[in-house]
N, C-alpha and C positions, 0 to 999 in steps of 0.2 A: 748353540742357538744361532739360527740363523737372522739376519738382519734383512728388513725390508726398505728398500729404498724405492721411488719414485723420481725419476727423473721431470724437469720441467714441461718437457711434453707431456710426458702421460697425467701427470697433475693435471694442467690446464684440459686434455682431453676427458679426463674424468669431470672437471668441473662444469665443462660447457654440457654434459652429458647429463649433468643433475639439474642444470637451468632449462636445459630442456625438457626435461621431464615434469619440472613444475611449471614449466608455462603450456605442456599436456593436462596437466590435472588444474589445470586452473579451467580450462575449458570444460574439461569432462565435470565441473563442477553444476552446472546449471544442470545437467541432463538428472546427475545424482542426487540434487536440492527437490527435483519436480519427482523422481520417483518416492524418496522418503517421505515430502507431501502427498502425496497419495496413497503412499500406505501407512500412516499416522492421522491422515483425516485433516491435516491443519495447512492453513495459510493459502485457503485457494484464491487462486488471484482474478482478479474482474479484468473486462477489458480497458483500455486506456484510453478510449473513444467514446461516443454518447452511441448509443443503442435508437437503431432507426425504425424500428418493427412495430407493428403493432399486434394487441391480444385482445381474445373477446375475456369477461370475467369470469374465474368460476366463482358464483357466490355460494356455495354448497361448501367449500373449502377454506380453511382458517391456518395461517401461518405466522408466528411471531417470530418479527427483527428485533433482534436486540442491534444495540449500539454502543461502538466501545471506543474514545478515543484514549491514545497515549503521546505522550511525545520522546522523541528520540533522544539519547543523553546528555544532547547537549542544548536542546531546543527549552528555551525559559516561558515561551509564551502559555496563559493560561489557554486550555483547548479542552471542548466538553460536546455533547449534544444536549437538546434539548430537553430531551427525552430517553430513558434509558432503553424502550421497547414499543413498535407499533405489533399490532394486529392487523393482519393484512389478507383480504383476498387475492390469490392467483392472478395476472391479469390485471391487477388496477392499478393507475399510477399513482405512487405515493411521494410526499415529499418531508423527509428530515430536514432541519436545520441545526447546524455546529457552530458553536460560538468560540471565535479566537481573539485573544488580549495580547496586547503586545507590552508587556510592563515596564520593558527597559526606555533609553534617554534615546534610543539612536533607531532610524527604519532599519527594519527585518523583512526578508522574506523570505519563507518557508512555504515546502511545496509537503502533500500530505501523500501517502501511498494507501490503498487499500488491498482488503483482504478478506474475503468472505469463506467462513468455516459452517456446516462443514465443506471441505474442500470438494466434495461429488455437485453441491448446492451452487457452485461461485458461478459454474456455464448457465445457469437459469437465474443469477442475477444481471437483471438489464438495469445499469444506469442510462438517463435517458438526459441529466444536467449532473453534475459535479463539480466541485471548487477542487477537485485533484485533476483534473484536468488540464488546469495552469500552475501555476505559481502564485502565491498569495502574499502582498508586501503590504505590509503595515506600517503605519509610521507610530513614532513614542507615544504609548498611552491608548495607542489606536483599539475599538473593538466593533469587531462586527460578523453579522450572521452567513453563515454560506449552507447556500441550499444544498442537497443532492435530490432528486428525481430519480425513482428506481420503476422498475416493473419487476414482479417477483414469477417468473415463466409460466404459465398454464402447464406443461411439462412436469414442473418440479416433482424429483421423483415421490412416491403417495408415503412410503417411509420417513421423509423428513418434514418435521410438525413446528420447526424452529432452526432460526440461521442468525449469524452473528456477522454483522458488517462492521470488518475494524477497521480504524485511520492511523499512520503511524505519521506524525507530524516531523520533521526533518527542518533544522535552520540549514539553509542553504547562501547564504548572504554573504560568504567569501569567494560564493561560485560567480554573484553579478556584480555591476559592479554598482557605488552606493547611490540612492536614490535620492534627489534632491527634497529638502524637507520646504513645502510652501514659507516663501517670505525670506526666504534667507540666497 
């Protein structure tokens, strides 16, 4: 039986060789996240900007939003819409509201991600206002409404009869730093 030994170079060479490799797939990872969304139908993503266009209506056409929020695993604030689904013509602008609580003693703020499924539907969702646009800081006990503004495209292709706009809410509040609470 022969014995395999590795001298210190060749270690370190094999190891620099496996860091690099994973700081490759770390990159190749977004390209391969956007194809499996697309061929699973899920997580299509909106733009991060307000939508500047304008549409004429088609009122002949009926499309229901539903609305879904959640919060991410470590985010404690209460977070809902108003509403769990509109009916919507093509073309018209409509506007949700989401209600966030912040239950804990100390300011938070959390910023929300969305995601519109099915994922072919998300290029013909026009947000035209959104509370995910910024960051949202609440202070202890805090609650209140945040619009979003959509247009739902004249485009949308005629096969899809229903779209789901999701929020995934995120505490982000170790990333800023803390906000002063009035009076203190």
């Amino acid at each position: 039986m022969r014995e395999s030994t590795l001298t210190i170079g060749q270690l370190t060479l094999r190891l620099c060789g496996v860091v690099v490799a994973m700081f490759a797939f770390g990159f190749a990872l977004v390209p391969i996240y956007d194809v499996m969304c697309q061929a699973f139908g899920i997580n299509g993503k909106t733009s991060a900007s307000a939508y500047q266009g304008a549409a004429e209506v088609d009122a002949s056409r009926e499309v229901k939003v539903q609305f879904v929020a959640t919060n991410a695993a470590d985010m404690v604030w209460g977070f809902e819409p108003v509403a769990a689904q509109l009916t919507v013509s093509p073309g018209s602008v409509q506007e949700m509201r989401f209600i966030a609580h912040n239950p804990t003693d100390k300011p938070m703020t959390a910023q929300a991600i969305p995601s519109v499924s099915p994922s072919k539907a998300a290029a013909y969702f026009h947000k035209t206002e959104c509370f995910c646009f910024t960051q949202q800081v609440l202070q202890p006990g805090e609650r209140i409404e945040m619009p979003v503004r959509f247009i739902v495209d004249r485009d949308l292709p005629a096969d899809v009869h229903r779209l789901t706009l999701g929020y995934t809410l995120f505490d982000i509040t170790a990333r800023k730093p803390p906000v002063p609470v009035a009076g203190r």
